[in-house]
Rosetta silent file (secondary structure, phi, psi, omega in degrees, C-alpha in Angstrom):
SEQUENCE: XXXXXXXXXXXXXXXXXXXXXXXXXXXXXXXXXXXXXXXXXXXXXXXXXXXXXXXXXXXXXXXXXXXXXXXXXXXXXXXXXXXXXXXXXXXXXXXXXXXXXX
SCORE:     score description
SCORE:     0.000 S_00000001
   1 L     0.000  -10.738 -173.913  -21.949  -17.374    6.314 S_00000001
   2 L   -65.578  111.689 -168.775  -25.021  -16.043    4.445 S_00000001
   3 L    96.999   -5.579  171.388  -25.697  -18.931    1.707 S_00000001
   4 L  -106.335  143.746 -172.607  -23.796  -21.602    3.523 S_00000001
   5 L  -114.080  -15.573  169.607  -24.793  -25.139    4.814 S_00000001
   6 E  -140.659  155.809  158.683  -21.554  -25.885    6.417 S_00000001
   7 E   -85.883   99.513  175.335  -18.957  -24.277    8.257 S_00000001
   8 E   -87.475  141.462  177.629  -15.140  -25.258    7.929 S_00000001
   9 E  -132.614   94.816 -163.437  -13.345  -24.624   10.952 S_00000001
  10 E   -69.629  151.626 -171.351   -9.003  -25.064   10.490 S_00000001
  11 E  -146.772  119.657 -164.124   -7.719  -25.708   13.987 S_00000001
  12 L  -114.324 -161.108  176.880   -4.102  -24.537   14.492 S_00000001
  13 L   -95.219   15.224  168.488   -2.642  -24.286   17.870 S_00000001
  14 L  -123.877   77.912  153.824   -4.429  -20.275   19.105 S_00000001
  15 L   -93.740  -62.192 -122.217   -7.727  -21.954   17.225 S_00000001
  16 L  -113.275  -18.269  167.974   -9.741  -22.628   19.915 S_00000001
  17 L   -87.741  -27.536  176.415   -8.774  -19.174   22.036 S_00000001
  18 L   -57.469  115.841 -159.427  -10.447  -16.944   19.454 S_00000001
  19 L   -84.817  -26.767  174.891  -13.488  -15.108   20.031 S_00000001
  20 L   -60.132  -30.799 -170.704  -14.042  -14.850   16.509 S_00000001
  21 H   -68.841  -47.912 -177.042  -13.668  -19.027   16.094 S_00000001
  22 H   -95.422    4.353  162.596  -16.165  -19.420   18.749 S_00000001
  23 H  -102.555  -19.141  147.198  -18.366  -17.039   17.533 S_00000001
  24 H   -49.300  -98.047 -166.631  -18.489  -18.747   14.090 S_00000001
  25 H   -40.355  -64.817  175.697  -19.176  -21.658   15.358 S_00000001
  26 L   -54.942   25.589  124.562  -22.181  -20.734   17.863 S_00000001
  27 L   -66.931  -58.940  157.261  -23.757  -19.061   14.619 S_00000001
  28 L   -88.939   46.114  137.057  -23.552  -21.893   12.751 S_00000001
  29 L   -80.518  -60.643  172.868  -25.061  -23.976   15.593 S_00000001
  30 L   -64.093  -44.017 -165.921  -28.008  -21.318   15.474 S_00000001
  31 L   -90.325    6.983  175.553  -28.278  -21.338   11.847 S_00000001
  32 L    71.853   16.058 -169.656  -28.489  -25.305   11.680 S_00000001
  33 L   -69.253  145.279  161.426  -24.790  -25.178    9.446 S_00000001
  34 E   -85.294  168.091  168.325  -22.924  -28.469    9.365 S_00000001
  35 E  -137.405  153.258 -171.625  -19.382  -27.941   10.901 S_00000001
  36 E  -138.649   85.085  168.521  -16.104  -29.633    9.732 S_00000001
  37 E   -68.698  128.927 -159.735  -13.214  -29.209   11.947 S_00000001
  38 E  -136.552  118.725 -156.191  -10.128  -29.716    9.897 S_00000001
  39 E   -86.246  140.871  125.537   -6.332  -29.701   12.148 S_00000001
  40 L   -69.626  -23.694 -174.749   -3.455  -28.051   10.495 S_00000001
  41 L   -58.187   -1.694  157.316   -1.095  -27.793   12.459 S_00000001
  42 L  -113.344   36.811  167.331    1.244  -30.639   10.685 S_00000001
  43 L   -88.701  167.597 -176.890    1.342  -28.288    7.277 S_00000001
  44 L  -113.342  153.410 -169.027    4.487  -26.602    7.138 S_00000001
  45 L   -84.480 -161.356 -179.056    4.980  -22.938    6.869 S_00000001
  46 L   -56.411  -45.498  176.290    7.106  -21.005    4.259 S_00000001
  47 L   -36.491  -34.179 -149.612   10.204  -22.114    6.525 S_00000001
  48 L    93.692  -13.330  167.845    9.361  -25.634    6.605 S_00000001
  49 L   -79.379  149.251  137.361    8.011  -25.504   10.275 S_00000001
  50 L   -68.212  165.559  172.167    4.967  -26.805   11.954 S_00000001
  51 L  -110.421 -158.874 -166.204    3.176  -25.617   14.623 S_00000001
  52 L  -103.590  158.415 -178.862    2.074  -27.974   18.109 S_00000001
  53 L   -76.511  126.149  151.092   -1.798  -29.656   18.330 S_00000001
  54 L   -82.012  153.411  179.838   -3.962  -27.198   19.083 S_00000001
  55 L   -91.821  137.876 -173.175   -6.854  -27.824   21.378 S_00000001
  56 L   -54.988  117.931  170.796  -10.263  -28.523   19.282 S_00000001
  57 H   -93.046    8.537  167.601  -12.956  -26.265   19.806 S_00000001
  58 H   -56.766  -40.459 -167.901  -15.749  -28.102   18.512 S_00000001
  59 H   -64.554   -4.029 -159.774  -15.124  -30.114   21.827 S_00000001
  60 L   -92.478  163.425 -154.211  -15.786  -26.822   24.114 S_00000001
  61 L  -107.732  106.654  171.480  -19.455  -26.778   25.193 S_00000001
  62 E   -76.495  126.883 -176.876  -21.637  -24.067   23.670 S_00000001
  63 E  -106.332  129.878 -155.264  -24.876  -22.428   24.626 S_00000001
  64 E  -122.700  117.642  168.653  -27.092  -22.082   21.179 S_00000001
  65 L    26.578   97.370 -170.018  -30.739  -20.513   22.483 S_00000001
  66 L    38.068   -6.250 -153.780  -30.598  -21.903   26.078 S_00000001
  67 E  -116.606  121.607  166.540  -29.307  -25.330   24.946 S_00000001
  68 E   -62.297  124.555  152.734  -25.526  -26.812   25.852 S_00000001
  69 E  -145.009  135.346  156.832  -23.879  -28.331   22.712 S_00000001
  70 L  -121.515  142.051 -168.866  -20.856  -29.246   21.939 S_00000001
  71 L   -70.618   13.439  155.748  -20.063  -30.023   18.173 S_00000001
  72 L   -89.298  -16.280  170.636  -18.336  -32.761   18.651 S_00000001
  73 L   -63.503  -54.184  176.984  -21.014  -35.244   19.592 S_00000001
  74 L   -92.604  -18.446 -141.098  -22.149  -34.528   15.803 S_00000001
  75 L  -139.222  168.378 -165.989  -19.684  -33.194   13.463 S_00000001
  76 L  -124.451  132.128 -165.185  -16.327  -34.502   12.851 S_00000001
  77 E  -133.278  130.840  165.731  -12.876  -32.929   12.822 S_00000001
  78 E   -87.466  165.213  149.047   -9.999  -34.407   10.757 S_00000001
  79 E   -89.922  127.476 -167.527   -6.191  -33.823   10.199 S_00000001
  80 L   -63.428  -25.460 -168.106   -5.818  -32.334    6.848 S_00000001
  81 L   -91.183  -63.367 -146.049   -2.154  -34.101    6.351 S_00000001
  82 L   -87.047  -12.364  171.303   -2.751  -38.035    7.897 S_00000001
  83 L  -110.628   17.490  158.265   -6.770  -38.236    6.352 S_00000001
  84 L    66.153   55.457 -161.150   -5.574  -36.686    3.407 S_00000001
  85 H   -57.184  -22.143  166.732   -7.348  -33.829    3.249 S_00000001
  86 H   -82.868    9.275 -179.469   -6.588  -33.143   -0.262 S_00000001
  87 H  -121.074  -24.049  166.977   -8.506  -36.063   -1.655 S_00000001
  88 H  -103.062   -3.379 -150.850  -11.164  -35.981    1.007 S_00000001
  89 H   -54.015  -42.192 -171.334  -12.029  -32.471    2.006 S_00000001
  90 H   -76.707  -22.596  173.716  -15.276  -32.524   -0.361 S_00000001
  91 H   -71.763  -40.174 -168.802  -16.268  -35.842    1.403 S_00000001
  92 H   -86.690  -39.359  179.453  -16.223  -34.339    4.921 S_00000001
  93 H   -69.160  -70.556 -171.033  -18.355  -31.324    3.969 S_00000001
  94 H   -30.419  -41.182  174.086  -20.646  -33.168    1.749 S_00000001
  95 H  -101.609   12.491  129.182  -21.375  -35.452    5.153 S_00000001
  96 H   -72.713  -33.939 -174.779  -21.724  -32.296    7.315 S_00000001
  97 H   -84.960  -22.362  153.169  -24.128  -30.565    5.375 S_00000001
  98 H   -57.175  -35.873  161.208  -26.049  -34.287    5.229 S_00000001
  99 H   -76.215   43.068 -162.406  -26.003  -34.279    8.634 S_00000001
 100 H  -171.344   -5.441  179.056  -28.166  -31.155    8.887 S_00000001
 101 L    94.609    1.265 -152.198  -30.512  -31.800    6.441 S_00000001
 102 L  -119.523    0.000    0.000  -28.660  -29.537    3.745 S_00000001
C-alpha cells in the first residue's frame, strides 16, 4: 500500500469474511486512500462458473482512530461485468483518489 492513493477492493462471495480484506481496508481509511469496491462474482472461472453475490464490506462499519466509518457513505463499489469494468475501471479509481484529495 506504500505509494498508493487508492485501494481496489474485488468482492467475491468469502470477500467480506477476511481478516486480511478488512484489514486493508481500515489501513487505507487511516492512511486517507480512496477505496473502490469492484464485485466479481459474475466473471466466470476456468469452467465457465460463477460464484453467488457476496456481501460488500465497504458497507461493514469500521473503527479508524476512535471514529465509526463505513466506506460506503464515500466510496463506491461497482460490478466489474454490468458497469463494464473494462472500459471504466480507470474512471472509478481516478474519482476515488479525487475524493481524498490525491
Amino acid at each position: 500500500m506504500q505509494n498508493a492513493s487508492v485501494t481496489v477492493v474485488l468482492i467475491g462471495a468469502e470477500t467480506a469474511n477476511r481478516d486480511w480484506v478488512q484489514f486493508e481496508i481500515e489501513e487505507s481509511l487511516r492512511e486517507d486512500m480512496g477505496i473502490v469496491g469492484v464485485r466479481v462474482h459474475r466473471l466466470k472461472d476456468n469452467s465457465g462458473n460463477t460464484d453467488i453475490r457476496g456481501e460488500d464490506p465497504l458497507d461493514e462499519l469500521y473503527v479508524v482512530d476512535g471514529d465509526l466509518l463505513r466506506p460506503s457513505k464515500a466510496f463506491n463499489t461497482y460490478d466489474w461485468k454490468l458497469n463494464d469494468g473494462y472500459e471504466n475501471f480507470g474512471g472509478w479509481v481516478e474519482e476515488a483518489a479525487k475524493k481524498v484529495g490525491r
